[in-house]
C-alpha positions as CSV (number, residue, x, y, z in Angstrom):
1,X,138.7,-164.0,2.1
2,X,138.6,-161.2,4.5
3,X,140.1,-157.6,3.1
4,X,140.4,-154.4,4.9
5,X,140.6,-151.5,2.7
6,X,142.2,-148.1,4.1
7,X,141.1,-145.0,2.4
8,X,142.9,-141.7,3.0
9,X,140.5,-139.1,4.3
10,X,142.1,-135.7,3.3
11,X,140.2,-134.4,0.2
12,X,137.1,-136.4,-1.8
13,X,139.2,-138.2,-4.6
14,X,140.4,-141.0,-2.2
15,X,136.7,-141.5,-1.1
16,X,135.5,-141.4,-4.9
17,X,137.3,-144.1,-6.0
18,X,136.8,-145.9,-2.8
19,X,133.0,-145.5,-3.2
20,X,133.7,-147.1,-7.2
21,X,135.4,-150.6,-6.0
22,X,133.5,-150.7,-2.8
23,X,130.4,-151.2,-5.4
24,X,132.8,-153.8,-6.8
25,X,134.0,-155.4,-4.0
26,X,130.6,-155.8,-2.3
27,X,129.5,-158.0,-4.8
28,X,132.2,-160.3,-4.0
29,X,132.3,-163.5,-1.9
30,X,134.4,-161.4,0.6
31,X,134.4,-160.3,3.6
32,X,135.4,-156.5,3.7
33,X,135.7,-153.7,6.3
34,X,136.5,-150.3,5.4
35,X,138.3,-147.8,7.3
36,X,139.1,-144.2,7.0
37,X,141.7,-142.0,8.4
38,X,142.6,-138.2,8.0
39,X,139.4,-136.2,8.4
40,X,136.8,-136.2,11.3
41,X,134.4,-138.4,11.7
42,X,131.6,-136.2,11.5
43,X,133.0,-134.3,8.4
44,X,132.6,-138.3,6.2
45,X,129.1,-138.0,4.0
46,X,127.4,-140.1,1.7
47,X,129.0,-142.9,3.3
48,X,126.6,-146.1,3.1
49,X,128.3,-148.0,0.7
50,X,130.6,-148.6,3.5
51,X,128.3,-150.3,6.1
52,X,130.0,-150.1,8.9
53,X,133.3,-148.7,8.3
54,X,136.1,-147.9,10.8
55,X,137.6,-144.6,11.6
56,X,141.2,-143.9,12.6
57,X,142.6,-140.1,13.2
58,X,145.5,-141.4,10.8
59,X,147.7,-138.5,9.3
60,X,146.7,-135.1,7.3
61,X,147.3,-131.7,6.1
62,X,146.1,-128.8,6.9
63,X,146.2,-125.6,4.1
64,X,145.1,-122.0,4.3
65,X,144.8,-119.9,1.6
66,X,145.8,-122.1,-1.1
67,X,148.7,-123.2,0.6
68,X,150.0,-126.8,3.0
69,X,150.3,-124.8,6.3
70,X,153.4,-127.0,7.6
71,X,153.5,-125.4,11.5
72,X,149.6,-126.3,11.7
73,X,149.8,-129.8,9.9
74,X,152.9,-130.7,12.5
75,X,150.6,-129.8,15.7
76,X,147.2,-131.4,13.9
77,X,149.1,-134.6,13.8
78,X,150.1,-137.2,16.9
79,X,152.6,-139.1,15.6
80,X,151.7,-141.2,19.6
81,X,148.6,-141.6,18.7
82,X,149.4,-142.6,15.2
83,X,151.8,-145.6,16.6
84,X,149.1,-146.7,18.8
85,X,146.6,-146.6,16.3
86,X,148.9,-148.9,14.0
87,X,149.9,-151.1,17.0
88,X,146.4,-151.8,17.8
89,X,144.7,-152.9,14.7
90,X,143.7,-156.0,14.2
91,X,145.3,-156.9,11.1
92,X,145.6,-160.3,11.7
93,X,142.4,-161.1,11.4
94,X,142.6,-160.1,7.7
95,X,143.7,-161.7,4.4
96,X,144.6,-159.2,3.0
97,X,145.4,-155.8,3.3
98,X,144.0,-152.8,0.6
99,X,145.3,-149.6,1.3
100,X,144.6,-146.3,-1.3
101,X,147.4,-144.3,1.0
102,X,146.2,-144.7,3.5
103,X,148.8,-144.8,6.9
104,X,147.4,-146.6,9.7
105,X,146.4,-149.7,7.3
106,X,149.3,-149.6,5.5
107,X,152.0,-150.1,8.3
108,X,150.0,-152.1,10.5
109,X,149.8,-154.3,7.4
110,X,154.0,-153.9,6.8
111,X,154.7,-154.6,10.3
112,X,152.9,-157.8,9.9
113,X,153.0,-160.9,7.7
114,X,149.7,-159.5,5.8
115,X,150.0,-158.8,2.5
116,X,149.1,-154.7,1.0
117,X,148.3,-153.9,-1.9
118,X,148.4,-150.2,-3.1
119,X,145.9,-148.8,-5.0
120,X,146.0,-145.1,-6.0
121,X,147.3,-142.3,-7.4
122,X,151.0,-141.6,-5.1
123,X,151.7,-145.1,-6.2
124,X,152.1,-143.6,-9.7
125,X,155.1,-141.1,-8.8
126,X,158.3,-143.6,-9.9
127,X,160.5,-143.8,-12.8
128,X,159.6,-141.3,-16.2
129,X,156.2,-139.6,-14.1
130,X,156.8,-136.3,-14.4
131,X,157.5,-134.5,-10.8
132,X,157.6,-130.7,-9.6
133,X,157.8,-130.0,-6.7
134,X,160.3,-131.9,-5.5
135,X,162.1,-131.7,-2.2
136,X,164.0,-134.2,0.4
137,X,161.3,-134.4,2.4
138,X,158.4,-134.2,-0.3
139,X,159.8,-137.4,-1.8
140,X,160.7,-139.2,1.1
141,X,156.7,-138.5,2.6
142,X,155.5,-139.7,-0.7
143,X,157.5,-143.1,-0.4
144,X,156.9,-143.9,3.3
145,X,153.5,-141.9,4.2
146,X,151.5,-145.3,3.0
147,X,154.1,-148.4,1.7
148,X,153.0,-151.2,-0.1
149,X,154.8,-153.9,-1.2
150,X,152.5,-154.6,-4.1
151,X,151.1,-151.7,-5.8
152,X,149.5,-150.3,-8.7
153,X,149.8,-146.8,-9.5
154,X,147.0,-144.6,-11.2
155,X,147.6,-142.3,-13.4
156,X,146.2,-139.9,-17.2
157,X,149.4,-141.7,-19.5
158,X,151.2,-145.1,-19.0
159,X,154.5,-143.4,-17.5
160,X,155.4,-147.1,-16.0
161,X,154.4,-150.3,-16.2
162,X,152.6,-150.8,-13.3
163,X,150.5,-147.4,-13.8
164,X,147.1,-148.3,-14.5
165,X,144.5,-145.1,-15.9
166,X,142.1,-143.5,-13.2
167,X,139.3,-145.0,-11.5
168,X,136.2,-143.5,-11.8
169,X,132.2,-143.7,-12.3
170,X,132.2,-144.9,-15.9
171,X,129.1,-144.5,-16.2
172,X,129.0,-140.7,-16.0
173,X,127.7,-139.3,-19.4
174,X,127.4,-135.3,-20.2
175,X,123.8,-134.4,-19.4
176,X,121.7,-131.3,-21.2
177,X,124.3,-128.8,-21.1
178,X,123.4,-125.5,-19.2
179,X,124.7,-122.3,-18.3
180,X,127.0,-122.6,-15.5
181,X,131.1,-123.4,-14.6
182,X,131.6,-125.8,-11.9
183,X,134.2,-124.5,-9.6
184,X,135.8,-126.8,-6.8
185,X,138.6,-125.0,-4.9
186,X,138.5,-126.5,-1.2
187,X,141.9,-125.0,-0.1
188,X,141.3,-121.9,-1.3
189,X,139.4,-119.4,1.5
190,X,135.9,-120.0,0.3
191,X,135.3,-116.2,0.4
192,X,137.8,-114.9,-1.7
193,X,137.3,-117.3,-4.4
194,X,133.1,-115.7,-4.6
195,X,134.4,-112.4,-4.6
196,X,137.1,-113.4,-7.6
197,X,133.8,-115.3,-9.5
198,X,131.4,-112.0,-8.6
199,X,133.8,-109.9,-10.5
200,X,132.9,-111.9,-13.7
201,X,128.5,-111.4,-13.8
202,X,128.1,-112.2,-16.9
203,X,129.1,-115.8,-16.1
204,X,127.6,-117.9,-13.7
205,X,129.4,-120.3,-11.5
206,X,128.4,-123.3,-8.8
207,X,131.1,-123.2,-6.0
208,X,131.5,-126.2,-4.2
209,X,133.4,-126.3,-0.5
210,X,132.5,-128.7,3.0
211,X,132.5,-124.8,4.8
212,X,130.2,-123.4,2.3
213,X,126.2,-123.3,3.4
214,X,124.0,-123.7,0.3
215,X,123.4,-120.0,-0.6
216,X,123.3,-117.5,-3.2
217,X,125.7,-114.2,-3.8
218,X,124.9,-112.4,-7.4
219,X,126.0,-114.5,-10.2
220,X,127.4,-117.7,-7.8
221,X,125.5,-120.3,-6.0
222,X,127.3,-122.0,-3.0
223,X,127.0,-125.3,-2.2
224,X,128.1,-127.5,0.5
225,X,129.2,-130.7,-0.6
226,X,127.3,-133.5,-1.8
227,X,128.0,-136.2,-3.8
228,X,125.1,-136.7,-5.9
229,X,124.7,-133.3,-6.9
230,X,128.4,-133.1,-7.3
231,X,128.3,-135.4,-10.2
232,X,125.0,-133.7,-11.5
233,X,126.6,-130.2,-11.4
234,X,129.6,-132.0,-12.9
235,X,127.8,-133.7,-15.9
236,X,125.9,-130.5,-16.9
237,X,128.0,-128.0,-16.9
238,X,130.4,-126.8,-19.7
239,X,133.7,-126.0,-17.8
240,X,135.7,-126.9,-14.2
241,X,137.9,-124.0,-12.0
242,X,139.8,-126.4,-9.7
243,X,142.7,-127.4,-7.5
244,X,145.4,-130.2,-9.3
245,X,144.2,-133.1,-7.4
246,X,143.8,-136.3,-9.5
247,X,140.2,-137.7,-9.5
248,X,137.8,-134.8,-10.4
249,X,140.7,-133.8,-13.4
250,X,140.0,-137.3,-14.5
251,X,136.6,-137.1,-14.9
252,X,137.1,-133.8,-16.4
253,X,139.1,-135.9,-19.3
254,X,136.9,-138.4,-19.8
255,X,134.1,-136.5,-20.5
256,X,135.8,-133.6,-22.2
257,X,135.5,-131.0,-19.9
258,X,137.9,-127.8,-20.2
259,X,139.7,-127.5,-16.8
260,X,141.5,-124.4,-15.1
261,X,143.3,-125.4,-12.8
262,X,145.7,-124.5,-9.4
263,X,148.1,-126.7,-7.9
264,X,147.6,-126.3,-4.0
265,X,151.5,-124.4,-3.2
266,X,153.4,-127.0,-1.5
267,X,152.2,-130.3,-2.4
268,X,154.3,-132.0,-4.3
269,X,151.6,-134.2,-5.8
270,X,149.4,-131.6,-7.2
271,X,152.4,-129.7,-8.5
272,X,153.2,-132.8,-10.2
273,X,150.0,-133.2,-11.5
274,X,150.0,-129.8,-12.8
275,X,153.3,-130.6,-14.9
276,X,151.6,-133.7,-16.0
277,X,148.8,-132.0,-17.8
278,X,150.3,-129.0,-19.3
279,X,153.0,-131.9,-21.4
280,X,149.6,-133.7,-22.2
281,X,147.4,-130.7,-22.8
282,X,144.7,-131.9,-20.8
283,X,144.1,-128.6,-18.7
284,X,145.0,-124.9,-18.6
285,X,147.4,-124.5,-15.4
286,X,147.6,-121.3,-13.5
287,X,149.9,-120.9,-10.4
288,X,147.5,-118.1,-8.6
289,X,144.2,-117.5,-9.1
290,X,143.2,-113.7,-10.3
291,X,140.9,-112.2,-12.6
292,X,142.9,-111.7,-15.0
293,X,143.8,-115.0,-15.5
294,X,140.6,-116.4,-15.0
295,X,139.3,-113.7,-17.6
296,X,141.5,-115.1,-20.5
297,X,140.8,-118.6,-19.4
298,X,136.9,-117.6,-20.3
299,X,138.2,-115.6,-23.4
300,X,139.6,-118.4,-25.1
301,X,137.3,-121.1,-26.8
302,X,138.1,-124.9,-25.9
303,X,137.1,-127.9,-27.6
304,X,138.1,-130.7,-25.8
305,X,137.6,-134.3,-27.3
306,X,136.3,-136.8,-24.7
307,X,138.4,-139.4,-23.2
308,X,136.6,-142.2,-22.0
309,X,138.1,-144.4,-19.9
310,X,137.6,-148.1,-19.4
311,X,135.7,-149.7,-16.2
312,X,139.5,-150.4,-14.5
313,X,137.8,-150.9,-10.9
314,X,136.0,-153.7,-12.2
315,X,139.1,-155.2,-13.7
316,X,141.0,-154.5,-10.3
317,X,138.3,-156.3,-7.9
318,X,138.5,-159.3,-10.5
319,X,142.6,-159.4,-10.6
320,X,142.3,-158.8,-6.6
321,X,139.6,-162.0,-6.3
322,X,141.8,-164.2,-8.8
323,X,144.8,-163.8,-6.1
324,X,147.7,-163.9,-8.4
325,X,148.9,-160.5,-7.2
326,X,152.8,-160.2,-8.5
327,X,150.9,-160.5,-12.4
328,X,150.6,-156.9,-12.6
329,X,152.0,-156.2,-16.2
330,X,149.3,-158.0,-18.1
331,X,146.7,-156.1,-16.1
332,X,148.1,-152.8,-17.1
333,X,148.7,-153.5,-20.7
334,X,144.9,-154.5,-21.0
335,X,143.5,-151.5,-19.5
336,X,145.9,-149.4,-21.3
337,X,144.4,-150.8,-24.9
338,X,141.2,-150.5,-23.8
339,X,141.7,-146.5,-23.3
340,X,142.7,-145.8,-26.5
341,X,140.5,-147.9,-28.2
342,X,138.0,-146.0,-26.7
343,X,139.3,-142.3,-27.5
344,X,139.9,-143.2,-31.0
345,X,136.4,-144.1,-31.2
346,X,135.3,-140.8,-29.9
């Protein structure tokens, strides 16, 4: 069977779970190109899994300040370029068609008699998901940005049948813990966000960014990202400041991490998210990012249980291999069982 697998570009958590089932995948009897879409070539890292992947420009977003910047996302994109992207790949050399919102994959793939599957978290926004947020145009993005006809949704709480939990490294364990807060704020301006932690020097904090050299100022150490020393920052330290995407929250939960956290202003999904885990109680949500708020985030003392969650890409590549795509249910009530069995062991 030949797959292509579209992966959305714009932020790391698309390329985190990718990285997961590509390790999965791989070990297949497949045949499986990747392709990514929605960030610059030369701004992709830690990319060997991949082999040799394809790139697309695709369809973004662009934010400043904490904030979707609409006027520069609608001149970043070429919505001719786009079309011809989608009207050029070779889909029909595939089987089928994997697509974790990812555009140019996903309606090459519609326009076509190849089958897509969905796999990712926007899948997740229908019936009883909580939503904030919400506009016209929000919603109708969401819906049409990436179709599938097939899909499975990912989210922290079973909101519908066909929502499976998150996919992540489930192998990641707390390490020794030591001193410091991990802090992972990449639409924030990089700069203010150091002055805001240097107010606080009692504390120490690792700030993560892609415009960030490796560095120190007072109590903060900048880093540029990495992936491997991502997780080992993440597994060793005792608390997360972040935005309200889904992946890094997720690994936050399953290991028990206390989370601050700061929906980017004008993303539905991340404002979604944000209502989503103050009804569970998984994070602390703010809605702008000041010392004093950070300062009674500090002040209070969190103890978090862990969540572990079960190996779901594994179960996906299997139920991908198997081919009996429209059994979705069972798949869902498996993986389900298997996450709280696990947290009421813990």
């Amino acid at each position: 069977m030949k797959i292509l697998f579209g992966i959305q570009g714009t932020g790391n958590g698309h390329i985190s779970r990718a990285r997961i089932l590509a390790q999965y995948l791989n070990k297949q009897p497949v045949d499986v190109t990747y392709l990514f879409s929605g960030r610059d070539k030369a701004q992709l890292f830690d990319m060997e899994v991949f082999g040799n992947y394809w790139h697309r420009k695709g369809l973004t977003f662009t934010t400043k300040n904490g904030k979707i910047d609409y006027i520069n996302t609608f001149r970043k994109n070429s919505f001719s370029q786009f079309i011809k992207e989608t009207k050029s790949l070779p889909v029909n050399e595939f089987d089928l068609i994997i697509t974790d919102y990812e555009p140019v994959t996903a309606w090459a793939g519609k326009c076509s008699n190849v089958p897509v599957i969905g796999i990712g978290h926007q899948y997740a926004f229908g019936q009883n998901t909580p939503l904030a947020g919400e506009s016209f145009i929000a919603k109708w993005i969401m819906d049409y940005f990436a179709p599938a006809k097939t899909s499975f949704g990912l989210h922290w709480h079973p909101y519908n049948e066909y929502v499976l939990p998150p996919i992540i490294d489930t192998k990641l364990e707390k390490s020794k813990c030591k001193d410091h807060i991990l802090v992972y704020l990449p639409f924030e301006n990089q700069q203010q966000v150091t002055a805001l932690l240097n107010k606080i020097p009692d504390k120490k904090f690792i700030q993560y960014s892609p415009e960030l050299i490796n560095d120190v100022q007072g109590n903060v150490r900048l880093r540029t990202t990495c992936h491997q020393a991502f997780k080992q920052d993440l597994t060793s330290t005792y608390a997360v400041i972040c935005n309200s995407g889904f992946e890094l929250i997720s690994e936050c939960i399953h290991l028990g991490l206390p989370v601050l956290t700061k929906p980017l202003q004008g993303q539905m999904e991340q404002h979604s998210n944000a209502l989503a885990l103050k009804q569970l109680n998984y994070a602390t949500v703010i809605d702008e990012m000041n010392e004093q708020q950070l300062r009674q985030w500090l002040a209070q003392s969190i103890n978090l249980k862990a969540r572990p969650l079960p190996n779901v890409a594994k179960y996906i590549v299997e139920w991908i291999i198997d081919g009996n795509w429209q059994n979705r249910q069972q798949l869902s009530q498996l993986l389900w069982a298997e996450a709280t069995s696990t947290t009421e062991r813990f």
